[in-house]
N, C-alpha and C positions, 0 to 999 in steps of 0.2 A: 355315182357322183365323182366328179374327177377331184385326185389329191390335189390338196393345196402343195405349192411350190416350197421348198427349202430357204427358209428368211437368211438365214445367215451364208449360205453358197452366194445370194443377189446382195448382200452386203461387201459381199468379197469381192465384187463383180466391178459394183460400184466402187469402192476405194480404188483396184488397180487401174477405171474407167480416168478417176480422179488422179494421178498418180500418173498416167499417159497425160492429161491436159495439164499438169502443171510440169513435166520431163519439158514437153514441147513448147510451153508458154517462159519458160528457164533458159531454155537452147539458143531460142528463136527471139528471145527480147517483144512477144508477142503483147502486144497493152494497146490499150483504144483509149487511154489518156494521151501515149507517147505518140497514136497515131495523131488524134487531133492536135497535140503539141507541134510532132514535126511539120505539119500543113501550116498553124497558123503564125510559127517563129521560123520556119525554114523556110517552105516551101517544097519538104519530103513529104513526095503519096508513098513512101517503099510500104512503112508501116500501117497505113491507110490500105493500102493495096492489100496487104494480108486479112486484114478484118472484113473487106469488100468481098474476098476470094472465099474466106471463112463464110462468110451469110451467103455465099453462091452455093457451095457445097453443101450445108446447111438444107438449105429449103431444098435442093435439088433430092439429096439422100432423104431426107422427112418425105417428099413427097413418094419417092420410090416407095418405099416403106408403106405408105399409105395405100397407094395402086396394087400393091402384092399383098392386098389385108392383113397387112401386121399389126397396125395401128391406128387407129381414127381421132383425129387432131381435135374432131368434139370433144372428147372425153379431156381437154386443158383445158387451164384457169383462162386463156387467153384468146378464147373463141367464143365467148360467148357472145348473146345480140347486144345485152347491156354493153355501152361503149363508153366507160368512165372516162370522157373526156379532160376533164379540171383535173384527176389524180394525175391522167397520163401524165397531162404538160405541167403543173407544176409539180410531181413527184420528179418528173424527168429533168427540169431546170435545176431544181436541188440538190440532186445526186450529181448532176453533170458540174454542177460547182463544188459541192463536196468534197469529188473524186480530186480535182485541181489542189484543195485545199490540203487533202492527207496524201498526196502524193501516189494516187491509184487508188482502182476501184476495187471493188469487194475481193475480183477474181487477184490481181494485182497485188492487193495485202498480202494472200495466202501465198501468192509466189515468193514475193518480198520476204516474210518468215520465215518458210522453207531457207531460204539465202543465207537467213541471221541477222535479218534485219529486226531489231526489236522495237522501233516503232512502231511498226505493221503487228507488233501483237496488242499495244495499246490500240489502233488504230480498229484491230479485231475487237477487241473487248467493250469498247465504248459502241462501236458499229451494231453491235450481236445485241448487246443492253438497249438501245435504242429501237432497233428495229423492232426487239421482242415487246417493248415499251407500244411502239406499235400497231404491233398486232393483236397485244390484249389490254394494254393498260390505258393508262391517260390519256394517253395522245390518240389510241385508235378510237375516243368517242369524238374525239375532233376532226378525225378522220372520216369516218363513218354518217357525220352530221353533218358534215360540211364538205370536203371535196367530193366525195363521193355521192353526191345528189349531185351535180354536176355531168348527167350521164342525159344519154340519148339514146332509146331504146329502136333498135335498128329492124326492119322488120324482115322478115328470113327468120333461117334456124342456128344463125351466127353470123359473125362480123369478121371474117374470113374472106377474103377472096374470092375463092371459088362459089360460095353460098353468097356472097353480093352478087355476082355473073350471073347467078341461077338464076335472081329475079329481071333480069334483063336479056338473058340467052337463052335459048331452048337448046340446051345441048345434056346430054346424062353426065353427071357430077365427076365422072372421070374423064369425059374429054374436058372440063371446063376446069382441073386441078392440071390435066397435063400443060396446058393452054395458062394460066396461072402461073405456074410454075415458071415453067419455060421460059415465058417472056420476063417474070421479075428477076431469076437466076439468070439467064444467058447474058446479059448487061454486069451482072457484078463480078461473071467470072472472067468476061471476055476484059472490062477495061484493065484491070492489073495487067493481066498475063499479055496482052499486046504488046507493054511495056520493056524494051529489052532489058532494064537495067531492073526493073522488079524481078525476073524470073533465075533467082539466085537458089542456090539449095535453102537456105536457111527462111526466105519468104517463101517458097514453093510449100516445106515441111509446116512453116506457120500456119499458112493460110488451108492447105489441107485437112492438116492435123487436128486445128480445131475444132475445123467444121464436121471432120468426123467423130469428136467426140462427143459433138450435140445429136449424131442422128445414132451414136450408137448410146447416146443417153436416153432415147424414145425408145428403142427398140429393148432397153432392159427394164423401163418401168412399164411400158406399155403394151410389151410382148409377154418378155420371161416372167413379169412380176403379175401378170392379169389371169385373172379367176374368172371365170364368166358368171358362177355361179356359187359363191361365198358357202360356207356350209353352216355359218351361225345366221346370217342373214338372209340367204338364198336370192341374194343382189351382185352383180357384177361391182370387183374390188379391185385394188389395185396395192398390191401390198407393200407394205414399207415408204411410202409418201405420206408426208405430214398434209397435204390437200388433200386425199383419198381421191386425187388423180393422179394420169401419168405425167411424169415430170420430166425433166430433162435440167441440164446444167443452169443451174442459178447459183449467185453468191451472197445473199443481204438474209434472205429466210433460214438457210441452213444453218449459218453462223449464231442465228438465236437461238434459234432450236438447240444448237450443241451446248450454249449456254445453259437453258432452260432443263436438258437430260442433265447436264454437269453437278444442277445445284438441288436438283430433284429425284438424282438416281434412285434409292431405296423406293418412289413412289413406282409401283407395278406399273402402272398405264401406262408410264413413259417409255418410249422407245429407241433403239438406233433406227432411224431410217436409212434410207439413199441417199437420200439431198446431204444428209451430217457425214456417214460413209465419206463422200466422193467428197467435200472439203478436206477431210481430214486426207483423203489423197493425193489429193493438188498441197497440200503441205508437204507429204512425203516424195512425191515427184519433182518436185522444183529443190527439195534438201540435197538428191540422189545424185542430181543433174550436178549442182552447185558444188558440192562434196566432190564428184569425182573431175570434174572441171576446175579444182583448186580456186573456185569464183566464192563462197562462203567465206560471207566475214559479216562480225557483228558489227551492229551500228546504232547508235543514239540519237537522243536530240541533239543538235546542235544549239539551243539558246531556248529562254522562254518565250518568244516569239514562234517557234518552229513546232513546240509542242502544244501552243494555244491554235492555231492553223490545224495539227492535224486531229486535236479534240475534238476543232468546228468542225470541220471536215468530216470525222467518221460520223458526228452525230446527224449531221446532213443527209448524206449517206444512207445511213438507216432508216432515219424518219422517209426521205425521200424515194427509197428502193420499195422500201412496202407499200407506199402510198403507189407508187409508179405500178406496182405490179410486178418490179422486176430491176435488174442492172445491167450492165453494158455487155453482158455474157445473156440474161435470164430474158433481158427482151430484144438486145438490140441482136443477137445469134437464135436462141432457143426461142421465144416469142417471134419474131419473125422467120423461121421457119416454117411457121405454120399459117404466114400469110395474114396476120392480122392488123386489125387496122390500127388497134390501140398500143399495138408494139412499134408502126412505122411514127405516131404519134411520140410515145415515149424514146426511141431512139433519138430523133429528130431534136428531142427538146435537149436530151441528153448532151447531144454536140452541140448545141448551142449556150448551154448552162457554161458548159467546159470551156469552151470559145471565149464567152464573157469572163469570165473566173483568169484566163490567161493573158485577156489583154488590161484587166486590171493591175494584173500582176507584172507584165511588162510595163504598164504606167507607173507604177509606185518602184520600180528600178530605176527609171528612167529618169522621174524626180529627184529622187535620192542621188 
């Protein structure tokens, strides 16, 4: 029977994983609030551009990955047939107004702390409590009872792309991912980068950077951390994910989780995962960046108006990331790499949530 893997080397793995996506999300001013902000109040795609470029590289590397049997995107929360349609779009409206409201999303807070921004640790805290709220408490039997009957059972062996094609293509499951792939990645990578005035070091490093640290997020829960055959269960595991799948970059579930390890340490069953790992990375990456860049500096409320917003905001956020399935890193990157439906769903509602949230916010200026 083959040894189980070293937990603590794929925790080290993950943090430095974590730790490269927030160096680069620090550097590069990378945020999918700041993109949709500078399209709907400027008229800048630079920032838009990097997160398009980011979910080209994205699927493009996932799918590699997948072709050279490293990983099989079944084994995610976000392939399945069930297609929770009502979580997607109203998790995704809520977080995408949320994120407006606290000043950036999940991934965004952690950068923002990293900085010294101490909003973004309130912003964490309320987020991670709610979320975790949830996932097990209150709020997830309202969840559970209500958005989530709102689903449409899809028929295939998942609501992926390539296994939609299957029931309409006669082709073998790797020409129809190459096929797949290809055509949704070649469009995101090609419109930025056409762009002369996008292809700058700092958006080139964005829109790369990220998207490599989602496909080199599969390749460490889904590769280095997979057991084929567990030796207490004698079941295919995937070690260190709070899903007992492979995961890749999220920011709404890990931040509970770290809460939930924090306040329950001495309980044995709790653990460090990956997902808690690589937050805490993206906090020391984006400090590292910030620090030697002379760019760190603490920051406050401004007014009790500023800190009622970004309360709303995180709790939104939370309630809306778990319902959604994910955040603007966990589905609109990580979730759509893998070609799903319920992630092009959830992205979608996500820029629209935002959209709305922004031009409220330009109305109530404007008045004033």
């Amino acid at each position: 029977m083959e040894a189980l893997p070293s937990l603590p080397p794929l925790l080290w793995l993950a943090f430095a994983l974590g730790g490269l996506f927030g160096a680069v999300a620090q550097r590069t001013h990378f945020c999918t609030l700041g993109a949709v902000s500078d399209v709907v109040n400027m008229g800048d795609w630079n920032r838009m551009g990097m997160w398009l470029l980011a979910m080209g590289v994205a699927i493009l590397g996932t799918a590699g990955l997948q072709l050279a049997g490293l990983i099989d995107t079944a084994n995610t929360i976000y392939t399945a047939p069930r297609l929770l349609w009502g979580s997607h779009l109203v998790g995704g409206l809520l977080f995408g107004i949320g994120m407006v409201l606290a000043s950036g999303c999940g991934a965004k807070t952690l950068v923002r702390l990293g900085g010294g921004n101490l909003k973004s640790l309130v912003v964490f805290l309320v987020m991670g409590l709610t979320a975790l709220a949830t996932l097990k408490g209150l709020p997830a039997l309202w969840r559970a009872n209500g958005l989530d009957l709102l689903a449409l059972e899809l028929p295939g062996a998942g609501q992926d792309l390539p296994r939609l094609l299957a029931g309409v293509i006669d082709q073998p499951p790797t020409i129809l991912l190459a096929l797949a792939a290809g055509t949704v990645a070649g469009p995101l990578v090609a419109a930025p980068l056409l762009r002369a005035d996008f292809r700058t070091s700092d958006n080139l490093l964005g829109g790369l950077g990220i998207g490599l640290t989602v496909v080199l997020g599969w390749w460490l829960s889904g590769h280095l951390a997979f057991v084929p055959e567990h030796p207490d269960t004698l079941q295919p595991a995937f070690l260190g994910t709070n899903s007992g799948r492979m995961e890749s970059l999220t920011f709404v579930a890990p931040p509970a989780y770290a809460l939930e390890l924090f306040t329950t340490w001495s309980d044995t069953s709790r653990r460090l995962t990956l997902g808690i790992a690589t937050a805490l990375g993206v906090v020391a990456g984006a400090a590292a960046v910030a620090l030697a860049s002379r760019s760190f500096r603490w920051e406050g409320f401004r007014d009790a108006e500023d800190t009622a917003s970004h309360l709303i905001g995180a709790a939104l956020m939370g309630f809306g990331g778990v319902c959604a399935v994910g955040c603007t890193i966990g589905q609109g990157l990580s979730g759509l790499s893998t070609l799903a439906l319920g992630s092009v769903i959830t992205t979608l509602a996500i820029i629209a949530g935002a959209w709305l949230a922004l031009k409220v916010q330009y109305w109530r200026l404007m008045r004033g």
